[in-house]
N, C-alpha and C positions, 0 to 999 in steps of 0.2 A: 175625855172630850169627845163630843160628836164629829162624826166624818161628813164634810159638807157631801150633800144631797145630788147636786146637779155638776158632777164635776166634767162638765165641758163647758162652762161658763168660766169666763179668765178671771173673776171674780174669787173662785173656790181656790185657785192655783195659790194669787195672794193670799188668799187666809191659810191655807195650808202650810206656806212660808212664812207667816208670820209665828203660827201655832212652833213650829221648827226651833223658832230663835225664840221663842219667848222660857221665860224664867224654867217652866215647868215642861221643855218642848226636849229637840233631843240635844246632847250634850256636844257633838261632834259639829252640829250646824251651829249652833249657839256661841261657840270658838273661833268659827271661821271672819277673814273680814277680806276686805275687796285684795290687798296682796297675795292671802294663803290660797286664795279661788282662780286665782291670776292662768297657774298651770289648767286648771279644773276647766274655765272656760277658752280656753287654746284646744285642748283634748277636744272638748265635744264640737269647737269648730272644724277640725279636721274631720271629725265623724261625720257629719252633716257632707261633708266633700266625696268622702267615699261614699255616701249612699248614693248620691247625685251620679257619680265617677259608672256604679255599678247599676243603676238604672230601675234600684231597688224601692218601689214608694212607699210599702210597708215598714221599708227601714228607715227611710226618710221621717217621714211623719214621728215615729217614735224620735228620732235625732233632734230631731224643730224642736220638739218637749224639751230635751233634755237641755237644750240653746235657749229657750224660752225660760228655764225652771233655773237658769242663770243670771240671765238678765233681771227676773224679780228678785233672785233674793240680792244681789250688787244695791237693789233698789230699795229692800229692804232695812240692806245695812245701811245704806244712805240717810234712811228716814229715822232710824234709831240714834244715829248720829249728827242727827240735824243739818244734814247736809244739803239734800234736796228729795224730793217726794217722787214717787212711781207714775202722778198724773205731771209733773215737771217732766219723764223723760216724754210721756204719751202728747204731751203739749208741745214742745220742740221740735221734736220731729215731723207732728203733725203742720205746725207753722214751716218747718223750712220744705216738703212737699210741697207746700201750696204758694210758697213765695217762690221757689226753683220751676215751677212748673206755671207761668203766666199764659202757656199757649191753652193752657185747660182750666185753672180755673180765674182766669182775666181775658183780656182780649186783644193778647198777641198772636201773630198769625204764623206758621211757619210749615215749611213744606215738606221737610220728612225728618229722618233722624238724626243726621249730620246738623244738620241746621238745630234742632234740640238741643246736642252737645256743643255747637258752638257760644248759642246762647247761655247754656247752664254754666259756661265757664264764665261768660260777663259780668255773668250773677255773683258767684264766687269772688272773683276778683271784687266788685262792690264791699262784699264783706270783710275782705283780707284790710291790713293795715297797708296805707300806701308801699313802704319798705319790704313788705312781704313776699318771700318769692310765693310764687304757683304752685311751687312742689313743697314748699313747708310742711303742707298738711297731709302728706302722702306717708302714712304709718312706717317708721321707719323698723319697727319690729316683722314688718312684712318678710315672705323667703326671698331670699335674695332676688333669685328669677322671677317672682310676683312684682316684688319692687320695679324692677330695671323694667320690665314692659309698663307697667304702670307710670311712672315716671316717661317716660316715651309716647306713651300717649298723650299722657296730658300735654307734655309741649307741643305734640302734632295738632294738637287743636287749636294750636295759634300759630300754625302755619311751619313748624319747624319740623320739617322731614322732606322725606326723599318725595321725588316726584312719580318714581313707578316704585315699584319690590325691586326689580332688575338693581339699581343701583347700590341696593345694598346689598343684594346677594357679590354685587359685584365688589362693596367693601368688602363682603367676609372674606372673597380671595385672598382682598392684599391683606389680612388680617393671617390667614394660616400661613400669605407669605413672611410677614411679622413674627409670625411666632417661630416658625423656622429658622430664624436665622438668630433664634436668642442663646446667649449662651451662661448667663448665669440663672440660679434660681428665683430670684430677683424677678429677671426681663420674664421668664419663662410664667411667673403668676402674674405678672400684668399684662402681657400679652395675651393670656388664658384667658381675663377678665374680659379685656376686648373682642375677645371672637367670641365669648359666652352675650355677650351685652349685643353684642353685633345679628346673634341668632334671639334673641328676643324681640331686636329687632323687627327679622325678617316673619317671624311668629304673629306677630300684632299685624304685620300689612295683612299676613293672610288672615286671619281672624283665629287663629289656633292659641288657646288658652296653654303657655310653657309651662304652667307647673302641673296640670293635667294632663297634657301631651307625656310629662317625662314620667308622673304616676301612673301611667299606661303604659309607658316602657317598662319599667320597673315592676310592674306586676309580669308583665309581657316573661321579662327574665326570669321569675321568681317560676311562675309557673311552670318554664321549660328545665331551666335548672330543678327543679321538684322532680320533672319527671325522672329527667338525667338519674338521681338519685333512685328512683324507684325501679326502672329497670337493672342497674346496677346490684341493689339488693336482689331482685328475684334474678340475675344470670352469678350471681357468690361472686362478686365484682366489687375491686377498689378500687374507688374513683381515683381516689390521689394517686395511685398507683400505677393507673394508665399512662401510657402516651399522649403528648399532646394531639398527635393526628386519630386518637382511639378517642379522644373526647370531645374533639372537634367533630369524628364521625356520629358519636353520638347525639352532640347538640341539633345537627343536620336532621337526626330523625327524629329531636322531641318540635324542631319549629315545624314538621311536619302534621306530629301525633300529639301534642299537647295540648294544642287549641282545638282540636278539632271533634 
């Protein structure tokens, strides 16, 4: 088979996907269906986070492809299966843009972004089923910590929060003082829950993304603990074999030397 010509036209991507799945195409694409791809496109959404996370656009760009070269073939297998077509999903989403967004392409008026999101929820609502809660539609496969901000927001946009940050930083208090005083393993994971839920909270007033904040922790660790590990090998050093204040000494010098 010929290899389409102009492949930056999103036109070549489908045909290349189709070529994949068809009779004589490869055997491994041909097998897959929207459950076995399920994990497949989870991975490359996380990818697409870290290249965003690491400020990388050459890796970016390649990650969108691979998010992108997802989304056609789900759309694919759709259309094999008569389920619905590739211009079905490009028509949907094109229609609800243009109906969620009437300050642009109608002629409502509104004065900045707040006002945006309060209207875009009135909208939703419109569409929800009278009985529907708000948060129904809020991915419940979401990470936890994604969820609970997310879920938190969308009530504050109908008025359901704190009226500064202070008030909640002032729950999380009585929340560590909650936790403290629990004594079974029980109180102690629901209590957790709440000082966890309670700093997602506080995360959204500020505008700080919690699960990107904590994959910057966590790289943050990774990094110094790597180093920890490599000066260890070049000084004929075991780590587990240290002291806690001999590894605590060293932590001290990779948050110095490891970013830096």
């Amino acid at each position: 088979m010929s290899v389409p010509e102009k492949l930056s036209h999103f036109a070549a991507l489908v045909d290349i996907i189709a070529r994949l799945r068809s009779p004589d195409g490869c055997p491994w694409d041909r097998r897959q269906t929207h459950a076995s791809l399920r994990e497949n496109l989870l991975e490359e959404c996380y990818e697409v986070l870290e290249a965003l996370d690491k400020g990388d656009t050459g890796k970016l760009c390649e990650e969108l492809g691979d998010l992108l070269m997802q989304v056609v073939m789900h759309a694919q297998i759709a259309s094999e299966e008569g389920e619905f077509e590739l211009g079905d999903v490009v028509k949907s989403i094109s229609a609800k843009l243009i109906r969620r967004h009437p300050h642009v392409f109608g002629s409502l008026k509104v004065k900045d972004a707040d006002e945006v999101l309060l209207n875009w929820e009135a909208l939703k609502k419109k569409e929800r089923a009278d009985d529907a809660s708000m948060l129904e539609n809020v991915p419940k496969h979401l990470p936890a910590l994604a969820y609970s901000q997310e879920i938190q927001s969308r009530v504050a946009r109908v008025g359901f929060d704190w009226e500064d940050v202070e008030g909640v930083i002032d729950k999380l208090v009585e929340e560590v003082g909650e936790f403290k005083q629990t004594e079974s393993r029980e109180e102690r994971e629901a209590e957790f829950g709440d000082l966890l839920f309670t700093l997602a909270n506080i995360a959204r007033r500020l505008g700080i993304d919690l699960e990107s904040a904590l994959r910057g922790a966590n790289r943050k660790f990774y990094q110094r603990f790597a180093y920890m590990e490599k000066i260890c090998r070049e000084r004929g050093a075991n780590f587990a074999q240290l002291s806690f204040d001999e590894q605590n000494a060293l932590w001290e010098e990779a948050k110095k030397k490891a970013e830096g």
